[in-house]
C-alpha positions as CSV (number, residue, x, y, z in Angstrom):
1,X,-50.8,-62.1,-50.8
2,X,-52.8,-59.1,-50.8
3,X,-51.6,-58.2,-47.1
4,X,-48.1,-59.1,-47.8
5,X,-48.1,-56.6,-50.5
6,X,-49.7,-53.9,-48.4
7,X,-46.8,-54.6,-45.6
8,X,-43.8,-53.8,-48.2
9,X,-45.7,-50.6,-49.5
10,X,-45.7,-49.3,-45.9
11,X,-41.9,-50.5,-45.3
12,X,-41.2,-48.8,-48.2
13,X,-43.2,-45.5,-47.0
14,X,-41.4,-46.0,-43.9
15,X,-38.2,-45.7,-44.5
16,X,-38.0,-43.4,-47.7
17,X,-40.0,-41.2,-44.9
18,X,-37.2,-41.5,-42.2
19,X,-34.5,-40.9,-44.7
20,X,-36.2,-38.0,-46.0
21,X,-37.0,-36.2,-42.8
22,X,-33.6,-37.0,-41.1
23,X,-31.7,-35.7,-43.9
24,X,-34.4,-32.6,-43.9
25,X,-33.2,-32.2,-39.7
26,X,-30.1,-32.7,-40.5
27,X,-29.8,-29.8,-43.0
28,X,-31.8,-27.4,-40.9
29,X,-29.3,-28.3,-38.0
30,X,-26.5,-27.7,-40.4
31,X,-27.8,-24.7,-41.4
32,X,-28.3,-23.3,-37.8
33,X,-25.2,-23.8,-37.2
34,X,-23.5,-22.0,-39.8
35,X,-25.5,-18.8,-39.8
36,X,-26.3,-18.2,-36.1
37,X,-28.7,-15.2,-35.5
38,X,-26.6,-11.8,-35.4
39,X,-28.7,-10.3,-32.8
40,X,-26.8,-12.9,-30.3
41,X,-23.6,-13.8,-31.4
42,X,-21.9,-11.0,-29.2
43,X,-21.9,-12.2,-25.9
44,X,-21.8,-9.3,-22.9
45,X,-19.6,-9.8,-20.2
46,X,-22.4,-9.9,-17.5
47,X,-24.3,-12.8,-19.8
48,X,-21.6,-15.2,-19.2
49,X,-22.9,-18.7,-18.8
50,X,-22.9,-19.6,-14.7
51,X,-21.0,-22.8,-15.5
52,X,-18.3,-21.0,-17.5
53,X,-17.9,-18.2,-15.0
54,X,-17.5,-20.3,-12.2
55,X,-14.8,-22.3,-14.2
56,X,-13.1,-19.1,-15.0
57,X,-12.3,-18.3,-11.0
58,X,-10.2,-21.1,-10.0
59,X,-8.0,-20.3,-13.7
60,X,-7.7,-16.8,-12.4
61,X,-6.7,-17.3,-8.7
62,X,-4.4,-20.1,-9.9
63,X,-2.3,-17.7,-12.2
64,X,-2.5,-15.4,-9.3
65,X,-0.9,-18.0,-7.5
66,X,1.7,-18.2,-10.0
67,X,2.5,-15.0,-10.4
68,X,3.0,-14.2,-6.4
69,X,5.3,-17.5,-6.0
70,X,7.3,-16.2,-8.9
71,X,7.7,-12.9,-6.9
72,X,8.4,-14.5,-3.4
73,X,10.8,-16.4,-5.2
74,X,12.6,-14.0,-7.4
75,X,15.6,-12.1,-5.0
76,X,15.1,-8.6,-4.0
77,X,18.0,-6.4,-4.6
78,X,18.4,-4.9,-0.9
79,X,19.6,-1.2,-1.1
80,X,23.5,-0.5,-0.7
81,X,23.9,1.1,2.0
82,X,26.7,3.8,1.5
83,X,30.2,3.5,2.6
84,X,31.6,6.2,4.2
85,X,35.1,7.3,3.3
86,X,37.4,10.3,3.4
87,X,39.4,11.7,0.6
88,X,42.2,14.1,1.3
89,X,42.8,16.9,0.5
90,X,45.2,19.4,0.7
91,X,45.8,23.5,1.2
92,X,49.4,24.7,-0.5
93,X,50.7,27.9,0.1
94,X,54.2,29.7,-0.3
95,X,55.3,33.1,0.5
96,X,58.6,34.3,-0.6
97,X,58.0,37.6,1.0
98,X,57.4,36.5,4.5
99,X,59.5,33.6,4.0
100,X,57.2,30.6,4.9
101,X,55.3,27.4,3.3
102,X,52.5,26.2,4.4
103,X,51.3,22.4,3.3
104,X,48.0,21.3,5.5
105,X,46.4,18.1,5.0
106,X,42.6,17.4,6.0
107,X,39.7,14.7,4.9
108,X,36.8,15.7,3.0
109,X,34.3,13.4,4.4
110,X,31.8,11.6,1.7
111,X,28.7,9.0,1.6
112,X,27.0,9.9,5.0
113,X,23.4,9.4,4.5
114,X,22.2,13.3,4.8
115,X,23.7,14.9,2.0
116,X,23.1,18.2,3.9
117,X,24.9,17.1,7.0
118,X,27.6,15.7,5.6
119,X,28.0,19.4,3.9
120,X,27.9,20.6,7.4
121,X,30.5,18.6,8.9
122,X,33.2,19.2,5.4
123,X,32.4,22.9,6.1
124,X,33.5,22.6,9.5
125,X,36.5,20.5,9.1
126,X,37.4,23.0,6.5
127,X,36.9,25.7,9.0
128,X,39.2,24.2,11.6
129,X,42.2,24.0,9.1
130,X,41.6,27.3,7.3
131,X,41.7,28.7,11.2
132,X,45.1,27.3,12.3
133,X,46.6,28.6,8.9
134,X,45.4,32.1,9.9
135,X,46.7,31.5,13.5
136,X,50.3,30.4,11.8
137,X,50.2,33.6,9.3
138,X,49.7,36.2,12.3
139,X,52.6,34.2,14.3
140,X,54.9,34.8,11.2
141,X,53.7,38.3,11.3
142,X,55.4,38.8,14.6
143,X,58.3,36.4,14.2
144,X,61.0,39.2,12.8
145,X,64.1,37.6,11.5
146,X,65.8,41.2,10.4
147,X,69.2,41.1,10.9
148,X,69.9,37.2,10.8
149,X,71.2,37.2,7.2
150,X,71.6,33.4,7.7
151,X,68.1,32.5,8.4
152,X,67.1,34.0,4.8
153,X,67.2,30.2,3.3
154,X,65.0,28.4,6.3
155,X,62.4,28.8,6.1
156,X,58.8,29.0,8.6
157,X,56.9,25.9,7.9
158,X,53.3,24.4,8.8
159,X,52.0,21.3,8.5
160,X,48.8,19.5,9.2
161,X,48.3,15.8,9.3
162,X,45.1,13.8,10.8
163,X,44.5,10.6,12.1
164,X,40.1,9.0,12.0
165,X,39.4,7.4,15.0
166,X,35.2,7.1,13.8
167,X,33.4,8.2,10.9
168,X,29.7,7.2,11.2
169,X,26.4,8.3,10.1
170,X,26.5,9.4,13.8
171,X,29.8,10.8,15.1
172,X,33.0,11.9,13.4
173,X,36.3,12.2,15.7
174,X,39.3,13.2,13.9
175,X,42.3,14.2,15.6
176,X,44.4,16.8,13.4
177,X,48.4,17.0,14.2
178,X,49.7,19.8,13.6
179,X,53.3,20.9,13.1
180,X,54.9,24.4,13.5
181,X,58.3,25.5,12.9
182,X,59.5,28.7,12.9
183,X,63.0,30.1,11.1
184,X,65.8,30.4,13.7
185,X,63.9,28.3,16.4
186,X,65.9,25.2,17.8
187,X,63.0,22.7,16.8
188,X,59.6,22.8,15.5
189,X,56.3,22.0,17.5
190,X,53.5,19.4,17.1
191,X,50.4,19.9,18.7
192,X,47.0,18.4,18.6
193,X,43.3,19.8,17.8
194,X,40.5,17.2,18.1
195,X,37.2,17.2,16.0
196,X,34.3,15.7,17.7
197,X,31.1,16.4,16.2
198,X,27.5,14.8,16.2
199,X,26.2,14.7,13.0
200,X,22.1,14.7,14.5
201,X,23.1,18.0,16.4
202,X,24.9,19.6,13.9
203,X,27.2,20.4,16.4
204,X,30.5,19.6,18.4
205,X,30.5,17.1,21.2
206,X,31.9,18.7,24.4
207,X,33.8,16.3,27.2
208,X,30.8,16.6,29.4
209,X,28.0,15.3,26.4
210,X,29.8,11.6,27.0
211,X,28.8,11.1,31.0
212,X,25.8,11.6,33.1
213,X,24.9,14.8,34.5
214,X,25.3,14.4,37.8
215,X,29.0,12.2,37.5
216,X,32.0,13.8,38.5
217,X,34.4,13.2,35.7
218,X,36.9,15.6,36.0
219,X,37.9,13.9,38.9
220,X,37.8,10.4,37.5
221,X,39.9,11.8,34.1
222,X,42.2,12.8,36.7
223,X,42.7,9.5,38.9
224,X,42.2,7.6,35.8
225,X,45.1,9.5,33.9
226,X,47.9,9.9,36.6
227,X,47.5,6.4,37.2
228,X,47.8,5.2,33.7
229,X,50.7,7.6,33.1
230,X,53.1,6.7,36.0
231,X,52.4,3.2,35.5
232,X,52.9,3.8,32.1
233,X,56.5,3.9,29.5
234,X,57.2,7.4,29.1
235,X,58.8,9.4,31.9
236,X,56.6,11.9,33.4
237,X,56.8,15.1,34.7
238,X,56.6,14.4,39.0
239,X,53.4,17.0,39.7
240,X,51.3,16.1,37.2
241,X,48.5,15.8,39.2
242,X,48.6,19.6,40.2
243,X,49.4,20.9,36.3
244,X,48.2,19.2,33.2
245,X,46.6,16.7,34.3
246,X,44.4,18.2,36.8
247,X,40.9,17.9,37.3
248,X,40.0,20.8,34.8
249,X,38.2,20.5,31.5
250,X,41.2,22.7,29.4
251,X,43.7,19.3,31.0
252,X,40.9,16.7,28.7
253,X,40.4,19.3,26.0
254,X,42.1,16.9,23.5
255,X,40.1,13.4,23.0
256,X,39.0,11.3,20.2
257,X,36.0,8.6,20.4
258,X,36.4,5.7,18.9
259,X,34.2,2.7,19.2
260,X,34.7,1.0,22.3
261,X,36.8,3.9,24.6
262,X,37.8,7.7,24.4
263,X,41.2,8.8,23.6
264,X,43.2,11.5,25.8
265,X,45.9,13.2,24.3
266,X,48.2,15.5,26.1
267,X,50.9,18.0,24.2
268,X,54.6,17.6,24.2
269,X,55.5,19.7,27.9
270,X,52.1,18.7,29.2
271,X,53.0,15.7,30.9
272,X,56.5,14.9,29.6
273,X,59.6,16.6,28.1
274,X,59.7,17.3,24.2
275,X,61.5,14.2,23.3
276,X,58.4,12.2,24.9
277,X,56.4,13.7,21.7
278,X,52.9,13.4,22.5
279,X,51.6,10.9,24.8
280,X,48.0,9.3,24.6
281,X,45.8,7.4,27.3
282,X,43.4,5.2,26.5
283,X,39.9,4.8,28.9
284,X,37.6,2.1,28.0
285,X,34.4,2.8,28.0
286,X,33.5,-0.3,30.0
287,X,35.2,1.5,33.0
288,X,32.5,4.1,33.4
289,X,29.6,2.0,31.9
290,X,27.7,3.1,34.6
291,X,28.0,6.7,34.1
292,X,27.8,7.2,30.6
293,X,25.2,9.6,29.2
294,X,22.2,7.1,27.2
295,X,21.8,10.1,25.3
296,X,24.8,11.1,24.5
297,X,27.3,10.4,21.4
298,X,29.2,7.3,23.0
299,X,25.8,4.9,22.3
300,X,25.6,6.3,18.9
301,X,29.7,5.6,18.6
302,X,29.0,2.1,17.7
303,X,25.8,2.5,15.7
């Protein structure tokens, strides 16, 4: 009886002991919890825990990922090129006095790449046209009408007009027409003046720059022309050979490139009567592949 009693007073002790010493650790855990110690709350970057650092890295190289796949896949805008065009333009002139009218038509040349160049080659073209006027005005000086009553209403009249046969960052050939009448004559008169130039030079491109040095090809301008012309629509004079189509440089003077051959073009009275007009003759360049200058402006004709 005795013992039994002592076994329920040490239950008893027992358990009111856990309970009070659990709820005690639990409080204390509690209260650990809520009030941490200041002097290590703030956490420095280089006292990161090892095992959350290392989980860090694969978070980081996996929005890396992200990010790079994003730009691989968004489209790049690739940068316009710039197209090259030609805007007209035109010089007017009148001169009651003197009795003419002058109305010359040339391209002003715009989106080449160099800015400066392209300057260059406008101030050239410019040049060319501004020249032919002056060559017109001194003709009218000498062109004296006194005394011919009737030619007071005709007037003297120039005209310019053009044709582009290649406008690249590279080479520009233009061939200007150009028209001249003068008051009394029977007709007018059209000639051509070509514009070559290469834009990297800064300068014009001379009949010679297209073939290899050591090529003859005055003589193959020659054999190559009289052959095309007599075979050919237009009725020739009979001794071309021996005037304007000789092998001479001043016979060639007027060519145009364009991007697979060069253009000859020979005056009215060079090679045919007036009424012929001018006459042109196309050459391939594939007939003097062989020959052509690698470091010349025909390569660069179809860059």
């Amino acid at each position: 009886m005795i013992i039994s009693k002592i076994y329920k007073i040490i239950s008893i002790l027992i358990i009111a002991s856990v309970s009070v010493f659990g709820t005690v650790s639990c409080c204390i855990n509690l209260e650990s919890f809520l009030k941490p110690d200041n002097s290590e709350a703030e956490i420095k970057e280089d006292e990161v825990p090892e095992e959350i650092a290392d989980d860090s890295k694969p978070l980081e190289e996996e929005l890396a990922s992200e990010d790079k796949k994003e730009d691989e896949d968004t489209p790049v805008a690739a940068e316009e090129s710039k197209t090259i065009t030609a805007l007209e333009k035109v010089i007017e002139e009148e001169n009651s006095e003197k009795n003419y009218e002058i109305n010359a038509f040339y391209p002003e040349i715009n989106g080449l790449a160099d800015e400066e160049k392209q300057l260059v080659v406008n101030e050239e073209i410019e040049k060319l046209i501004i020249d032919d006027i002056d060559l017109f005005k001194y003709s009218i000086d000498g062109w004296d009408t006194e005394g011919f009553p009737e030619l007071e209403d005709i007037k003297s009249i120039m005209g310019t007009s053009y044709g582009i046969s290649l406008m690249t960052n590279n080479v520009i050939s233009i061939m200007f027409y150009i028209y001249e009448y003068y008051s009394g004559a029977a007709h007018g008169l059209e000639r051509t003046q070509a514009f070559n130039f290469d834009i990297g030079s800064r300068d014009y491109i001379m009949l010679g720059d297209l073939f290899e040095p050591d090529f003859n090809y005055l003589d193959f301008l020659s054999c190559y022309c009289v052959e095309e012309l007599k075979e050919g629509p237009v009725e020739t004079w009979g001794n071309i050979e021996e005037s304007g189509v000789g092998p001479s440089e001043n016979s060639f003077k007027n060519f145009v490139l364009t991007e697979d051959s060069i253009v000859i073009f020979f005056d009215p009275y060079i090679v045919a009567c007036y009424a012929a007009g001018i006459v042109e003759v196309e050459i391939p360049y594939s007939e003097f592949r062989d020959h052509i200058n690698p470091d010349g402006p025909i390569p660069l004709a179809s860059e």
